[in-house]
C-alpha positions in Angstrom: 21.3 -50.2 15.5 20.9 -47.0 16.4 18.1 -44.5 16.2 20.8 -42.4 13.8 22.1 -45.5 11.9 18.3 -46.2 11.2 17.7 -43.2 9.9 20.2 -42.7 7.4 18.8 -45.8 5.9 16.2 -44.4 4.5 13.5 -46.6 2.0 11.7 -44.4 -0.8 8.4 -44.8 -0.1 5.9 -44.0 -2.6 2.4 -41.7 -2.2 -0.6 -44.0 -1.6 -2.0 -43.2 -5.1 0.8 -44.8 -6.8 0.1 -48.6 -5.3 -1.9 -49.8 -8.8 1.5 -48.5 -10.4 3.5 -50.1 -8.2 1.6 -53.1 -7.9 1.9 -53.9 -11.7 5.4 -52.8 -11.9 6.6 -55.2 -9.2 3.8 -58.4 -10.4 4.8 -57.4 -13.9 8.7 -57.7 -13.5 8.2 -61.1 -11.4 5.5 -62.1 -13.7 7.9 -62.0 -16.8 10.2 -63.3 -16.1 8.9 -66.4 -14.1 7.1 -67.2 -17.6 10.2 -65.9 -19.8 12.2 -68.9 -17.9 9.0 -71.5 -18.5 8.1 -70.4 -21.7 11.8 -70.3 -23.0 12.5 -73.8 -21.6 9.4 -75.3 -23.4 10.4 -74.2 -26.8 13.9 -74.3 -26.6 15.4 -76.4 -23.8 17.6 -75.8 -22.0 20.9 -75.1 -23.7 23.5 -73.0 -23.5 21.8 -70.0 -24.9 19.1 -70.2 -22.2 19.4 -67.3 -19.9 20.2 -65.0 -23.4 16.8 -65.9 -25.0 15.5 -66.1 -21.4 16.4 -62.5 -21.8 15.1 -61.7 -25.0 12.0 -62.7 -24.0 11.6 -60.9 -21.4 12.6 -57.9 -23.2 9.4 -57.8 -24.8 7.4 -59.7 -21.8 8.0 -57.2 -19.4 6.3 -53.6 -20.5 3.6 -55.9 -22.0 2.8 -57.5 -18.8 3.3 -54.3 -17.1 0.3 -52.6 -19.5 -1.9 -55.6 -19.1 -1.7 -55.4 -16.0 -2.6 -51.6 -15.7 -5.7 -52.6 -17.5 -6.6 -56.2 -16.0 -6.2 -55.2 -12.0 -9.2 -53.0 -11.9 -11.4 -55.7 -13.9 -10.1 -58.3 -11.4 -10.3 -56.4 -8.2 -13.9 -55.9 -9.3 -14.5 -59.4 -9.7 -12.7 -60.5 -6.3 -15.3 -58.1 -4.8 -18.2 -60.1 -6.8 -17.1 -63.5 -5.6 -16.0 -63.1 -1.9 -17.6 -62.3 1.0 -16.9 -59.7 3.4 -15.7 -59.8 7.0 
């Protein structure tokens, strides 16, 4: 590639202030849905409406894990710093 090919593909990249957002938007959405898949499966099986209530679970899993998360990190983050030593 060339220095011009690389620069037209550009990523968004996100002010540093925005990484707690960004964190819990990207732990939330993986978050969700890995326990929309387990949590579906354990109730239901796995038939051949899976990925549809897979879906519908994750409907409502997603902004909720995304708002726990807003409010959890901070409380954890603290707690990390409590329980491991420093370099």
């Amino acid at each position: 590639m060339t220095d011009a090919t690389t620069k037209k593909i550009a990523r968004i990249r996100f002010p540093k202030h925005t990484s707690p957002y960004i964190f819990a938007l990207y732990m939330a959405t993986i978050m969700a849905f890995l326990m929309s898949l387990v949590i579906t499966f354990s109730e239901f099986g796995f038939g051949p409406h899976y990925m549809l209530n897979v879906i519908n679970a994750y409907k409502v899993a997603m902004p909720a894990a995304f708002v726990c998360i807003l409010f959890v990190r901070p409380i954890v983050v603290r707690m990390v710093g409590l329980t491991v030593h420093g370099h």
